[in-house]
C-alpha positions, -999 to +999 in steps of 0.1 A: +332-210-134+311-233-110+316-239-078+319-274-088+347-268-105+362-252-078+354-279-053+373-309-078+406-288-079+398-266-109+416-230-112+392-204-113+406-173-133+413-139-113+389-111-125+402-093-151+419-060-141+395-023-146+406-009-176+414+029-182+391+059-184+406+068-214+402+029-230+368+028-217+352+059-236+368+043-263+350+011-261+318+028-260+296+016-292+286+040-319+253+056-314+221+046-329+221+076-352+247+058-371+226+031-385+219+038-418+208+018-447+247+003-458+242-016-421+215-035-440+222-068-449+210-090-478+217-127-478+213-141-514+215-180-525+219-206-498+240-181-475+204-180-453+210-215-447+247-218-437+238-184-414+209-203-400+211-241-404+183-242-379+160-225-391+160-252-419+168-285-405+163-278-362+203-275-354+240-287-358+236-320-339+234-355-348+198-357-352+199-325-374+228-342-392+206-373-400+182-349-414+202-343-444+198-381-453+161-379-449+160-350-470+176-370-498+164-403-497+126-385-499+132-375-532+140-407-540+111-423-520+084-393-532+098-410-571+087-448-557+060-434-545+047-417-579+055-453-594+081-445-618+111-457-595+115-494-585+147-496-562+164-466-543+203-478-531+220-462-505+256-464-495+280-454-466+316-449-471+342-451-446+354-411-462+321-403-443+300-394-478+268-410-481+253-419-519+215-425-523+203-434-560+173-441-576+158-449-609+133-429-615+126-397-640+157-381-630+161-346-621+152-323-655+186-314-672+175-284-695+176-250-694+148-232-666+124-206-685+134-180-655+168-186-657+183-187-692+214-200-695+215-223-664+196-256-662+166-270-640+191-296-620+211-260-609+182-240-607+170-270-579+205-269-563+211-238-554+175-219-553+157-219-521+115-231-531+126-246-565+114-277-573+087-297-588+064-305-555+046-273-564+024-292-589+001-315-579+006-330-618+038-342-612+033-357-579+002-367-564+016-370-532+051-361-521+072-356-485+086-325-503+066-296-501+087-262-499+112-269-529+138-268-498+152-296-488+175-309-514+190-270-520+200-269-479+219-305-483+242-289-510+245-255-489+256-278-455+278-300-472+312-290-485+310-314-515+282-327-530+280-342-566+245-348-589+247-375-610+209-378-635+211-401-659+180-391-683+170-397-720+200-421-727+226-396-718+243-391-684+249-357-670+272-345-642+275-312-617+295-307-587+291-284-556+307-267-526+291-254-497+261-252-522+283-231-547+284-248-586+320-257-592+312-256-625+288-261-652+262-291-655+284-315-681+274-338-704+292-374-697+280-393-725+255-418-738+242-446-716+214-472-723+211-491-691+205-465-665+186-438-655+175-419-626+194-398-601+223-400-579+238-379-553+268-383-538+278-360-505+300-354-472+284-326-442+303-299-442+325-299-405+320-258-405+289-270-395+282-302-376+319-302-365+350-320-376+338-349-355+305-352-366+296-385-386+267-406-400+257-435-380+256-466-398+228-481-376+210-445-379+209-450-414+205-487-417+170-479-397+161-451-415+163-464-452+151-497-438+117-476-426+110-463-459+108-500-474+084-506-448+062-476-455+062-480-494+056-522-501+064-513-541+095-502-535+132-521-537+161-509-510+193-516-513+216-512-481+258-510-486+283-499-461+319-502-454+331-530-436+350-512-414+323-489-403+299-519-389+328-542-376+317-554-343+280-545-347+245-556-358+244-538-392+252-558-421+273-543-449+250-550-474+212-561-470+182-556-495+147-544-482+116-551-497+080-559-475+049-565-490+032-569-459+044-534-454+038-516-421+021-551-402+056-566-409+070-539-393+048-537-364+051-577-362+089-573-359+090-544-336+070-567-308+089-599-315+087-616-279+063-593-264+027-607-250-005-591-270-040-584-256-050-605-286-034-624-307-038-608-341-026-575-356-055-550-368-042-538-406-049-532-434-047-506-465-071-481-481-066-464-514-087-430-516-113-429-544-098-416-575-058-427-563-055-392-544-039-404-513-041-434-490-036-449-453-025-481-441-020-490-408-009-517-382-024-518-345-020-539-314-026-538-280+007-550-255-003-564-221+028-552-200+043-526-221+041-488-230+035-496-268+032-462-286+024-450-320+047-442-353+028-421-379+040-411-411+029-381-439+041-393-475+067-416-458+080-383-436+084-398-401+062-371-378+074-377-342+055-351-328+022-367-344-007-344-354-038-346-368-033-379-383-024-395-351-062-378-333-079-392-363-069-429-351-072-422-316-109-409-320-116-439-344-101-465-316-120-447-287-154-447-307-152-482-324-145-496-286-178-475-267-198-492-300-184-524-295-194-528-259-225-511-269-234-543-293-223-564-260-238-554-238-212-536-217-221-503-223-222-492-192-187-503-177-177-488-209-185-451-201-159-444-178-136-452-210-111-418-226-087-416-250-056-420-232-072-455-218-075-466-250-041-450-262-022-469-234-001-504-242-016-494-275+014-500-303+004-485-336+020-478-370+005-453-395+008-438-427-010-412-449-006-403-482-024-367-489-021-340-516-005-308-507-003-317-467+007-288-442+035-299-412+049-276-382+080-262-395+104-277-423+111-307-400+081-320-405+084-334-367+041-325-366+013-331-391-011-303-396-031-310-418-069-309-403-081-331-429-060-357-419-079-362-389-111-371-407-100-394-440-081-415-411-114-420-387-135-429-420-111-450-437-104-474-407-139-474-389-155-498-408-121-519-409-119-519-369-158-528-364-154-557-388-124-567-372-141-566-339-169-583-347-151-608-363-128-617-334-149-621-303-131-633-280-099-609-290-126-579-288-133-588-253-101-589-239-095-562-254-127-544-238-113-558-206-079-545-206-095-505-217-115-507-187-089-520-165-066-489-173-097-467-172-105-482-134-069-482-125-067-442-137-098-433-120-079-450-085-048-431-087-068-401-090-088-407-063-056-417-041-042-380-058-063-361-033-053-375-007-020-353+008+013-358+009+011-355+048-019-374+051+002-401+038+029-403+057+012-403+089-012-436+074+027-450+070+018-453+032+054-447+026+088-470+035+097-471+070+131-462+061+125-435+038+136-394+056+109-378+033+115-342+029+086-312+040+082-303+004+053-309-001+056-309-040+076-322-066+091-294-081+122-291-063+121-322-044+145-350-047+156-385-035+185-397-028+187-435-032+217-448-010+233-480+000+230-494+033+221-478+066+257-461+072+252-441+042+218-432+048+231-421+080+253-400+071+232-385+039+201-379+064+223-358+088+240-342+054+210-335+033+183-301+033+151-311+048+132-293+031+138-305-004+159-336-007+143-369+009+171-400+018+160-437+012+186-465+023+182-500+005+199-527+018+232-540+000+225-547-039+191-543-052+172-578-074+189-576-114+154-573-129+167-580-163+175-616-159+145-619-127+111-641-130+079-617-127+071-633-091+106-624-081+100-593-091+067-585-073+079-604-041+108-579-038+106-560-007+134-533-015+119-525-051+086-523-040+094-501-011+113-477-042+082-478-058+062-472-028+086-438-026+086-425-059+047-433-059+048-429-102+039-465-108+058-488-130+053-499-165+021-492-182+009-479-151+037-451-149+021-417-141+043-385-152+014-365-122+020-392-098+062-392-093+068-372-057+101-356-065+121-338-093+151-355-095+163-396-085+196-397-077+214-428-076+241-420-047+269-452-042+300-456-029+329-442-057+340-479-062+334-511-082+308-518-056+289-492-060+290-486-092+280-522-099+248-509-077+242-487-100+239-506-126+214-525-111+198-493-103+197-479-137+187-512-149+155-515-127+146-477-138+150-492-175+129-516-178+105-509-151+104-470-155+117-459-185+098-428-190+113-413-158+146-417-178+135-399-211+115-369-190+151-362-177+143-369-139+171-399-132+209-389-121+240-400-107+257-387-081+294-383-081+310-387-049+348-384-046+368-412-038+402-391-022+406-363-002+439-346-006+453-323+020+482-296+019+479-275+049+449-258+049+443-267+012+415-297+009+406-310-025+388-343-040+395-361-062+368-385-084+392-413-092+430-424-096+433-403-126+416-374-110+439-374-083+471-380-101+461-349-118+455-324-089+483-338-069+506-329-102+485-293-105+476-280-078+498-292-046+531-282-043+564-299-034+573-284-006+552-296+025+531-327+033+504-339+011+480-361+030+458-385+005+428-403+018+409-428+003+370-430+013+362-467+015+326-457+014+295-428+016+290-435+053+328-427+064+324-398+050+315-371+079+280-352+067+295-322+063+319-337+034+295-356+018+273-323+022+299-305+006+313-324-020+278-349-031+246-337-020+247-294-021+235-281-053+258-257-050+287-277-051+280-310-062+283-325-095+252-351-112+251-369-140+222-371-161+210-401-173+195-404-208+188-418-239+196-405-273+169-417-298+193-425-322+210-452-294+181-468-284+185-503-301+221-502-295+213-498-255+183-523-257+210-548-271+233-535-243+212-535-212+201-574-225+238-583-230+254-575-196+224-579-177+199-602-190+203-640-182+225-654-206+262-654-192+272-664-225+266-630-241+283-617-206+312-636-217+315-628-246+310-586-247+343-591-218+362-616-243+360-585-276+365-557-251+396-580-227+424-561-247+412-527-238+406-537-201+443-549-197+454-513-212+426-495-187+449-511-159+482-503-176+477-467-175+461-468-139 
């Protein structure tokens, strides 16, 4: 138990009593000369898999839950891919089990050589390495490599049914927990179908009886693989009820020719390019073993970043693929300015110049590739590096050469971020101290003596009575105090001159001394933690917002590297004697009063109007001591990042319409918010 809990009223259970000589020899274990070989253990089937679910697919949670999906639909896609399936249809019931079908081959029906008795569709089911991925004569290229993935679906979902419709005949099996629950049946002839179909619902022993798919998880993820494969048909169904209220259609059919620059084109909708046109294009590798396609711009006030795919397998981690176009870029730029004349501003120019604003899709197609782990997060594969560099060099010098004016703005912006990373490390060696005293840093701003980051931290705080109180209230030596004056410039619906004319967010800036946008430096930020510290009110938390906004869309890498928080101040203090507790909110105190005050004597209840009535030594106490305190940390899930994109625009952009209307749907929960308070 914390002594956070202990601070908000929590009971913190008495130590548990010693227990008896006599109990205790008892409890003492058996000795090591008792392990013999019956103590040995031998896990057979899938029973590895529901042991060890990560080990197979990196956890329980809801990304590794989404990874089930992936597994399935690849087979599907690795079909497309091989040219013998034309559509793949996935669909999302409201009982929670998701269908993906195909028409391709179908999964093989007959009896396995090694296994007499029991088919090849069972034999893939339930047998870890089993499949047909082994053989580079079935499938050029594939995502599945291991003969895994399908086998640890069935042993992490507690019903799962195969449906393969194959020579005019339809055939049927069921599993549990990645146990047959009976034999592969024949259903009967069929003329108008083929391929496979599977059918299942995650097992809650598992991913917990809460655990779900996420209609807009999936929507993005099948919608991906259309992108990735141009001859390939999607077909997108969910139930109504799931996506009420959302931006995910219940049914929607994906196909793109124009492949990944269609994606790319769509993902920077509304954004402002270096140049104006997107450098794509496709290569098939001599002999149709393999190929890479691509789609690359260059955004002139955003982070950009790459996507790379192996065989349609998203690799988020990137790998060798992802060098092999950043060596490509970095050399096809130094020869450009070479041929220009510019060779010499050039030089300075790296790989993470030419990587920044830089937005880039890619995908490989390679026989037999190699990724870090059974994820797949990371491609491996060292040849990967090379067919990418020579299949899009000549592309990108033609594409240079033939868009002049594009290729020099281009040049231009490179060099810019290669002069603007050569300042900042230049203004690096220069000391923390040394800046201070040149007054480098807001006037208001109590810095701290650290003199590095690690274990530094800022409190950002509203007005000059709060800072007052925080400054006398905070440790020195490790947590810094900056006061900003009443609510901070909404950045979301705010003009870029607006923005730059700002005094309070540039001195903010000034503090955290990371940079904003594409010029955000990770090296650069002066303390461990930002912590957002307002009043425990509508005020403040409205502050916040506007806070938490700013860091958004101005910083957001701050918020995925974990460093933002919010503090938690209380907004009573209760009093019984010489019993003190706080309370967060109305609920929160309604609570303790009922738990932990009794009805005999006073209870005193005081409500804080605000951080700087607070004496220091409570807000010490209850807000700011590590010991004590409690912070919130603010983040963003991957799989919510379109849904808080549409969110942060909604409430905070500058259309009071869509204001009005996200309060209009959500008016009847609001009123019963207020009820129970």
């Amino acid at each position: 138990m914390s002594d956070t809990d202990d601070l908000f009223g929590a009971s913190t259970p008495r130590p548990a009593a010693k227990p008896a000589a006599k109990a205790k020899a008892a409890a003492v274990p058996a000795m090591a000369s008792d392990y013999t070989a019956a103590h040995i253990e031998v896990l057979e089937g899938l029973e590895p898999v529901r042991r060890r679910p990560g080990m197979y697919i990196g956890g329980t949670d809801s990304k590794a839950l989404h990874h089930l999906f992936a597994e399935v639909i690849d087979n599907s896609m690795d079909e497309a891919v091989a040219g013998h399936a034309s559509f793949i249809e996935v669909e999302l019931g409201a009982d929670g089990y998701l269908t993906v079908t195909d028409n391709g081959r179908g999964i093989p029906v007959e009896d396995h050589p090694k296994f007499p008795g029991k088919s090849a569709l069972e034999v893939i089911m339930t047998t870890l390495h089993a499949g047909g991925k082994f053989d580079s004569k079935v499938y050029e290229t594939s995502g599945g490599l291991h003969g895994v993935g399908v086998s640890v679906v069935n042993a992490l979902a507690d019903d799962l049914e195969v449906e393969v419709a194959r020579n005019q005949t339809l055939y049927r099996q069921s599993f549990s927990k990645g146990v047959p629950q009976g034999p592969l049946k024949e259903v009967g002839r069929i003329t108008n179908r083929r391929g496979t179909k599977v059918r299942f619902h995650p097992d809650p022993e598992i991913f917990g009886a809460a655990a779900h798919f996420e209609p807009a998880r999936v929507f993005r993820m099948a919608r991906s693989k259309a992108y990735l494969f141009g001859g390939v048909e999607i077909r997108w169904s969910c139930d109504g009820a799931l996506v009420k209220g959302t931006d995910v259609p219940e049914k929607m059919v994906f196909r793109f020719p124009g492949g990944l620059r269609d994606y790319l084109a769509g993902d920077l909708e509304g954004q402002t390019l270096v140049h104006s046109d997107i450098f794509s294009g496709r290569i098939q590798k001599p002999g149709g073993h393999g190929s890479v396609e691509w789609a690359v711009a260059w955004v002139a006030d955003g982070d950009g970043g790459i996507s790379s795919y192996c065989n349609t397998i998203p690799t988020p981690d990137g790998g060798t693929h992802e060098n092999g176009l950043r060596t490509m870029l970095l050399k096809g730029l130094k020869d450009h300015a070479e041929r220009s004349g510019q060779g010499k501003r050039a030089a300075i120019v790296t790989g993470d110049d030419v990587i920044t604003g830089c937005a880039a899709m890619l995908s490989v197609f390679v026989r037999e590739p190699e990724f870090q782990g059974q994820t797949k997060d990371r491609l491996a594969t060292q040849e990967a590096a090379r067919i990418v560099e020579q299949a899009l060099r000549d592309p990108f010098d033609h594409w240079l050469a033939a868009n002049p004016v594009q290729a020099s703005r281009l040049l231009d912006h490179v060099i810019d971020r290669a002069d603007e990373r050569l300042r900042r490390r230049q203004e690096k060696e220069v000391s923390r101290k040394t800046a201070v005293r040149k007054l480098r840093l807001p006037g208001k701003l109590a810095d701290c003596s650290n003199t590095e980051a690690a274990g530094s931290e800022i409190f950002i705080v509203e007005g000059d009575s709060a800072g007052g109180s925080a400054k006398q209230a905070r440790d020195r030596k490790t947590q810094a105090v900056l006061p900003l004056r009443g609510k901070i410039l909404n950045v979301a619906n705010a003009t870029r001159d607006k923005l730059a004319a700002n005094q309070q967010l540039a001195d903010l800036g000034q503090a955290l001394g990371c940079g904003a946008l594409t010029h955000y430096r990770e090296a650069d930020l002066r303390y461990e933690k930002v912590i957002i510290m307002t009043d425990a009110d509508v005020d403040g938390a409205h502050i916040a917002s506007l806070l938490v906004t700013y860091f958004y869309r101005q910083m957001p890498k701050l918020i995925e590297e974990g460093h933002l928080f919010l503090a938690v101040p209380p907004l009573y203090r209760i009093t019984q004697g010489a019993k003190t507790l706080y309370a967060r909110d109305d609920a929160h105190k309604d609570l303790l009063l009922k738990k932990e005050f009794s009805a005999k004597g006073k209870v005193e209840v005081g409500r804080f109007k605000g951080l700087g009535e607070m004496m220091p030594a409570q807000l010490k106490e209850t807000t700011m001591d590590p010991r004590t305190r409690t912070l919130q940390r603010v983040g963003i899930e991957d799989a919510e990042r379109a849904a808080t994109a549409d969110l942060v625009e909604r409430l905070m952009g500058n259309k009071p319409e869509a204001r009005f209307a996200f309060i209009s749907e959500r008016a009847a929960f609001a009123d019963e918010e207020l009820l129970d308070i």
